[in-house]
C-alpha positions in Angstrom: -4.6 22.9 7.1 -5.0 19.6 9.1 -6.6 20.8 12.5 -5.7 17.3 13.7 -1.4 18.6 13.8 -0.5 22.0 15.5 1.1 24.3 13.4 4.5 23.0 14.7 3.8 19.6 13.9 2.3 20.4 10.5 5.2 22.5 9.3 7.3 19.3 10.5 5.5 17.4 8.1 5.0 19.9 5.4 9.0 20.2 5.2 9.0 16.4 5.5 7.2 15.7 2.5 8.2 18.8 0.2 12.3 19.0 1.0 12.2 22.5 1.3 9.6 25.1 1.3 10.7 28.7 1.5 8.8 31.2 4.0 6.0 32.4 0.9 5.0 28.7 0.4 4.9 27.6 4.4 2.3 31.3 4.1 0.2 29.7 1.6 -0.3 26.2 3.1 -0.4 27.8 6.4 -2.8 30.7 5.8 -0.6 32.6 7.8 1.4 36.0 7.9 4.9 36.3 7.1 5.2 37.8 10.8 3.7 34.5 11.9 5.2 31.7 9.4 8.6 33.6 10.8 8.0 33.3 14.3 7.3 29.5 14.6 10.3 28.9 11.9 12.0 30.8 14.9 11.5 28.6 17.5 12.2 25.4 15.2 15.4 26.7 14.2 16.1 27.4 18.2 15.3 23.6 19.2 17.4 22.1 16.0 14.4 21.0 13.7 14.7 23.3 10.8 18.0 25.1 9.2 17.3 27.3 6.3 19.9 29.4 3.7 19.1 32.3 1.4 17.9 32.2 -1.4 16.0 34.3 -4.3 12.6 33.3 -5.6 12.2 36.0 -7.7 13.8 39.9 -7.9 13.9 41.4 -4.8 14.8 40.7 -1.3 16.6 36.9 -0.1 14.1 34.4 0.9 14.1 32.0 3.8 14.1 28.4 2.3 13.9 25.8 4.7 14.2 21.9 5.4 14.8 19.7 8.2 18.1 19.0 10.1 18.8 15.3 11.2 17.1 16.0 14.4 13.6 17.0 12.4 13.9 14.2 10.2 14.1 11.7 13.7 10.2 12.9 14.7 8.8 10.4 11.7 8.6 6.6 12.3 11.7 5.1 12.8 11.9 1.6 14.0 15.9 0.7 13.6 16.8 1.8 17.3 20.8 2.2 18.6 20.1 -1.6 20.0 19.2 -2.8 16.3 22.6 -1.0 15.1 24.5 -2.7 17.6 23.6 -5.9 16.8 23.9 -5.2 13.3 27.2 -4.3 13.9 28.2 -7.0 16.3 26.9 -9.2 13.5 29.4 -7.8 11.3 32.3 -8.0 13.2 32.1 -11.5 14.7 30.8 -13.0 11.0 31.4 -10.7 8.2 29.0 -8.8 6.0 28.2 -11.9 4.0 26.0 -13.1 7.0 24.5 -9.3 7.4 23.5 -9.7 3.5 21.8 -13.3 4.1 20.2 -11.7 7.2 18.8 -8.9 5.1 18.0 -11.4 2.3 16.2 -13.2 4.7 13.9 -10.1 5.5 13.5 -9.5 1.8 11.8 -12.8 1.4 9.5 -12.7 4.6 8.0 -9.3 3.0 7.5 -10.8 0.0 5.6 -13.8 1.4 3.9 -11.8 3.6 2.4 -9.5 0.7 2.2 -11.8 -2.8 -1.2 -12.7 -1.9 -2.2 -9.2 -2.0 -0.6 -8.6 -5.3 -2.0 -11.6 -7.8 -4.9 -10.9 -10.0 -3.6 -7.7 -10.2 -2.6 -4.8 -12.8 0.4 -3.3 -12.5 -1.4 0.5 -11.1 -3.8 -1.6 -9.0 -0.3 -3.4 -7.7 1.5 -0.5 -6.6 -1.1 1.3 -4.8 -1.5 -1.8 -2.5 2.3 -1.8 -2.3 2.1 1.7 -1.5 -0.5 1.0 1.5 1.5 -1.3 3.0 4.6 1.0 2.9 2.5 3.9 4.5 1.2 1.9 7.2 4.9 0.7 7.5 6.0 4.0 8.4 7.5 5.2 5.0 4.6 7.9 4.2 4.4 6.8 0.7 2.5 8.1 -2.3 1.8 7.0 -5.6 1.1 8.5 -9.0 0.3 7.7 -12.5 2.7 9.8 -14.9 2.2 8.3 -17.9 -0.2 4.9 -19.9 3.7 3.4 -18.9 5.0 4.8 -16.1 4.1 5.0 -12.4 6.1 7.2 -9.2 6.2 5.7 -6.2 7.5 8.2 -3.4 8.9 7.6 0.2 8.9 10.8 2.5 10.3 9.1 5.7 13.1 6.0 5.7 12.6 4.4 9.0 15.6 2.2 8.2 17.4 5.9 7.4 21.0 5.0 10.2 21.0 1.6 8.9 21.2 2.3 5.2 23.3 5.2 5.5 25.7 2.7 6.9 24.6 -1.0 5.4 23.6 0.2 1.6 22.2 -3.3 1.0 19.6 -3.3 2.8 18.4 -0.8 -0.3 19.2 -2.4 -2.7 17.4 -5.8 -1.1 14.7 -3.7 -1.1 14.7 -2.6 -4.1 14.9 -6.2 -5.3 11.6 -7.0 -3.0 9.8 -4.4 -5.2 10.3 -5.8 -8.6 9.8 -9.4 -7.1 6.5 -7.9 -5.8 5.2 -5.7 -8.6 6.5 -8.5 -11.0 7.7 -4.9 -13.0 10.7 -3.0 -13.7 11.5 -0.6 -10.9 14.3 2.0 -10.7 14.9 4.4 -8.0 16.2 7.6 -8.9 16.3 9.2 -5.4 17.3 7.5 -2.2 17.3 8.7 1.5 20.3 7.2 2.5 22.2 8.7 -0.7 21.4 12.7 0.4 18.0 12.5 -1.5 15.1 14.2 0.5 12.8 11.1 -0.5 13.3 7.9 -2.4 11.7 7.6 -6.0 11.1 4.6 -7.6 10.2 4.6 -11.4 7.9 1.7 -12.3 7.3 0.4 -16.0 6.0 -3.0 -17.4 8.1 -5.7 -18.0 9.8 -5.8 -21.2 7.7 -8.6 -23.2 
């Protein structure tokens, strides 16, 4: 357990990162009783962080499995701010959502600018674990994996962009574009945050020769 997090803090992030853990896995990473996992899930449920249903691991008795509620999800990074979906918005309305897609275009290239440098000279594994630092330290709590000789997972735990995709998709899909730009790769994402996903996946392969 990190002794850097309380227990309420940890759980927040253990949910954050897994989706949904029931009350025998929260024991396990915890090192706790079932009488104490059940109290603190208690008290998160009270203040609005957690929600949970039934369900059944194995025969026997229902299982608590639980995930975040909106309200959890909003302790993680966010930088988009009710101001930034105003404007956005405003933007919008006075001059259509062409100028919103050139305004997120626009942000699409300053990433990439700011971060080729760090990419060239690079394999492709060796590419997306920088692109997966910089979208940690971004506030997107990103990890990385090798699956196969051809394919890499990039994952996203937190969406700090999470109200303004959910109502501007594009801004998704210009990232999405950034990535591929970046990595110089074909990416696909299978899971996305602003679609009901509990993370967004990205598949990465080489580019077809």
């Amino acid at each position: 357990m990190n002794r850097r997090l309380s227990t309420r803090d940890y759980i927040l992030l253990l949910l954050k990162t897994s989706g949904q853990m029931s009350t025998k896995d929260l024991q396990n990473k915890l090192g706790l009783t079932k009488v104490a996992v059940s109290r603190q899930m208690v008290h998160l449920e009270k203040d609005g962080y957690v929600q949970y249903k039934l369900g059944r691991h194995q025969p026997g008795r229902p299982m608590h499995y639980y995930s975040l509620t909106q309200l959890g999800n909003e302790q993680f990074p966010s930088d988009y701010g009710q101001l930034a979906m105003d404007l956005l918005d405003h933007m919008v309305l006075e001059e259509g959502e062409d100028r919103l897609f050139d305004f997120f275009k626009r942000q699409q290239e300053r990433f990439i600018e700011k971060n080729a440098a760090s990419m060239e000279g690079k394999q492709l594994r060796d590419k997306v674990a920088e692109l997966a630092s910089i979208q940690d330290a971004n506030g997107f709590m990103t990890e990385w994996e090798q699956q196969s000789d051809e394919v890499l997972v990039m994952k996203q735990h937190n969406c700090p962009y999470f109200k303004i995709a959910n109502r501007y998709e594009m801004i998704c899909e210009r990232e999405l574009s950034g990535y591929r730009t970046l990595l110089s790769a074909s990416v696909e994402r299978t899971e996305c945050v602003a679609k009901g996903a509990a993370r967004c996946v990205y598949f990465i392969r080489p580019t077809e020769k």
